[in-house]
KOLDO-793412 format. One record per atom (N, C-alpha, C, O): residue number from 1; atom name; x negated, y, z negated. Coordinates in steps of 0.1 Angstrom, whole numbers, plus 5000, padded with zeros to 4 digits. Each point is the difference from the previous one (the first is absolute). Layout:
% residues N
NUM CA X Y Z
...
***
This chain:
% residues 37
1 N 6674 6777 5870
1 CA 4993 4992 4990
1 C 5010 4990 4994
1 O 4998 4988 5000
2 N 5016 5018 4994
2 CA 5006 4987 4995
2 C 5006 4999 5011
2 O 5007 5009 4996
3 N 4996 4989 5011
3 CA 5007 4996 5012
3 C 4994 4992 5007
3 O 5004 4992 5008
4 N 4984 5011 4987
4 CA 4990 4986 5011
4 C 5000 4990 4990
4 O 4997 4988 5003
5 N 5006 5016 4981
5 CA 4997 4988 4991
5 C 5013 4992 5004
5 O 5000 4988 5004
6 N 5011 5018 4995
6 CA 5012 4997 5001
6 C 5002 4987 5013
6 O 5005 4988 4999
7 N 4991 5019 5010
7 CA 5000 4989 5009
7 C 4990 4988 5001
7 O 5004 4990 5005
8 N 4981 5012 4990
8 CA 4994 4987 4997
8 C 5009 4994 4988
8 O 4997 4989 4998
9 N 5013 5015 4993
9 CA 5001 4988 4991
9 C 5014 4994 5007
9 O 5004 4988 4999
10 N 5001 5021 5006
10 CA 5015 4996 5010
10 C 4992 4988 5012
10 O 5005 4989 4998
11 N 4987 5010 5009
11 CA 4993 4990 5006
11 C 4992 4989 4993
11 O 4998 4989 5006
12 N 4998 5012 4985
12 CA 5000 4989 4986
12 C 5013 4993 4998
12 O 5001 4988 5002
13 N 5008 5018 4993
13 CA 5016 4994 4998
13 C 5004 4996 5012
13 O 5007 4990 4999
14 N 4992 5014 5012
14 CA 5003 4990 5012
14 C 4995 4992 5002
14 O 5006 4989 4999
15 N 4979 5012 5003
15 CA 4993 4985 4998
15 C 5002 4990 4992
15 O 4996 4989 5004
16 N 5008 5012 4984
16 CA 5002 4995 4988
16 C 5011 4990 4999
16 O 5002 4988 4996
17 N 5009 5023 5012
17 CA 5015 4996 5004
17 C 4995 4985 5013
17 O 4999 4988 4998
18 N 4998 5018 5011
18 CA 4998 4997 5010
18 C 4992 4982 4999
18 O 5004 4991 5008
19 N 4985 5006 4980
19 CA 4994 4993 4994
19 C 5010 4987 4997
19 O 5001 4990 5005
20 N 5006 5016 4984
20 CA 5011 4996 4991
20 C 5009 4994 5010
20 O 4997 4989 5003
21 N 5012 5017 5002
21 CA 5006 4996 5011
21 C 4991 4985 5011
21 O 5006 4990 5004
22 N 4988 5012 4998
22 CA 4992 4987 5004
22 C 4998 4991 4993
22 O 5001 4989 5005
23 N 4997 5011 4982
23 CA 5000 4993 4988
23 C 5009 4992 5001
23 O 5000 4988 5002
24 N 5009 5020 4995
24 CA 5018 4995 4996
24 C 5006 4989 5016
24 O 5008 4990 5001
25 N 4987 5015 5005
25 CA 5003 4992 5014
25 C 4996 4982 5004
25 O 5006 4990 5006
26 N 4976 5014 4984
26 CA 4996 4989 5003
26 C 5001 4991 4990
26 O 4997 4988 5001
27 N 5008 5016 4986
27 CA 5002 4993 4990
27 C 5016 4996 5006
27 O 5000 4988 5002
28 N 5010 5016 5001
28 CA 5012 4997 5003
28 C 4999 4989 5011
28 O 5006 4990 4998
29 N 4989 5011 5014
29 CA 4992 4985 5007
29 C 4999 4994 4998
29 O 5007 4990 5003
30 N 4979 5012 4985
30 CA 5000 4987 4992
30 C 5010 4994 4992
30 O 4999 4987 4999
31 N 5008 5015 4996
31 CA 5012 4999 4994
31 C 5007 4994 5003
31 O 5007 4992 4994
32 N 4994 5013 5023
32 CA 5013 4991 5007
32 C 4996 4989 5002
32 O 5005 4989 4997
33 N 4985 5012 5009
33 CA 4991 4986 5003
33 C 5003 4992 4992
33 O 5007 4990 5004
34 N 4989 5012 4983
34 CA 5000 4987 4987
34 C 5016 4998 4998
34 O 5003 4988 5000
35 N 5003 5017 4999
35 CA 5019 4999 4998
35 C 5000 4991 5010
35 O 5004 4989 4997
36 N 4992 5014 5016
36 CA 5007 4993 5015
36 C 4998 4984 4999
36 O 5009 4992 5003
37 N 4981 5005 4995
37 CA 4989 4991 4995
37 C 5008 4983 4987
37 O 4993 4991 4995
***
């Protein structure tokens, strides 16, 4: 029982990470883009 909670919120925080991380990538793109520019 908590061990199953434990791992749905541990797969929440990865996704989340995982989210974020894309985020950060495609804002930094853009970024370079406009600098380069």
């Amino acid at each position: 029982m908590w061990l199953d909670r434990f791992e749905k919120t541990n797969e929440m925080l990865l996704n989340f990470n995982n989210l974020s991380s894309v985020r950060l990538q495609q804002m930094s793109e853009r970024f370079m883009h406009h600098t380069r520019t």
